[in-house]
N, C-alpha and C positions, 0 to 999 in steps of 0.2 A: 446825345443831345439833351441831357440833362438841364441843361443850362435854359433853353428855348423853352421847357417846358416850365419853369417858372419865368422866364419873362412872358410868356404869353400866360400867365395865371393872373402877375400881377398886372398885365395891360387889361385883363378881363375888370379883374377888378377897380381897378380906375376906371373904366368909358361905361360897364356894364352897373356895378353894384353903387359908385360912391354916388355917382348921377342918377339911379335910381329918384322918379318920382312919378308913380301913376298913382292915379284914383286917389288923390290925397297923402298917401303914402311915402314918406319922403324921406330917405335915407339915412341925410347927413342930420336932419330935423330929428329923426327917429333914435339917432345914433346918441342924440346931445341927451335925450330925456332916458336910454337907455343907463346911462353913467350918470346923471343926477339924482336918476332912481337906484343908485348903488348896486347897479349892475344885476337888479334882480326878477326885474321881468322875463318869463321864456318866451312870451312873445314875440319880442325883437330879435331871438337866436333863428326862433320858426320861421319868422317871416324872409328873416337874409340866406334862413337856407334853402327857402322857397324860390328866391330870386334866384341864387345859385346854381338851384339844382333842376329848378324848372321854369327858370325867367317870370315868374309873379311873387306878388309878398303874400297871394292866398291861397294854397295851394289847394284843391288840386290842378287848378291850370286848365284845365282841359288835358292836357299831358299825363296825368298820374300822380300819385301820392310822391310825396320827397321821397327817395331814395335812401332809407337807412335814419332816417329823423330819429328815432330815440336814439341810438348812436352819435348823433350830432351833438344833440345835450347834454349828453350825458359827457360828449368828451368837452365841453366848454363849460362843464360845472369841473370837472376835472383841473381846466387852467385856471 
């Protein structure tokens, strides 16, 4: 079931991440000034992997610190 396991990734990320907007925080807003900033803030990596990985943009959430966060930057300085 390979297949489910990304269409249920990307339904996450449509309903969950792209609609993201609490506390001022707003994803698609976030997303536009991430790429006019030439992509250089780690901010905006932290924060969507915040969302991701523990449903807030500040983590720790009450839930825990992100899960593997310098591995995350480090793989999207990488792309």
């Amino acid at each position: 079931f390979e297949e489910l396991k990304w269409i249920a990734g990307m339904f996450y990320w449509m309903e969950s991440v792209q609609k993201y907007d609490v506390e001022g925080w707003n994803y698609m807003e976030r997303l536009e000034e991430f790429v006019d900033g030439g992509f250089s803030d780690p901010s905006f990596i932290n924060a969507v992997s915040g969302i991701v990985n523990r449903g807030c943009h500040n983590p720790p959430c009450g839930t825990g610190a992100v899960d593997g966060a310098p591995e995350r930057s480090e793989n999207f300085e990488k792309a």
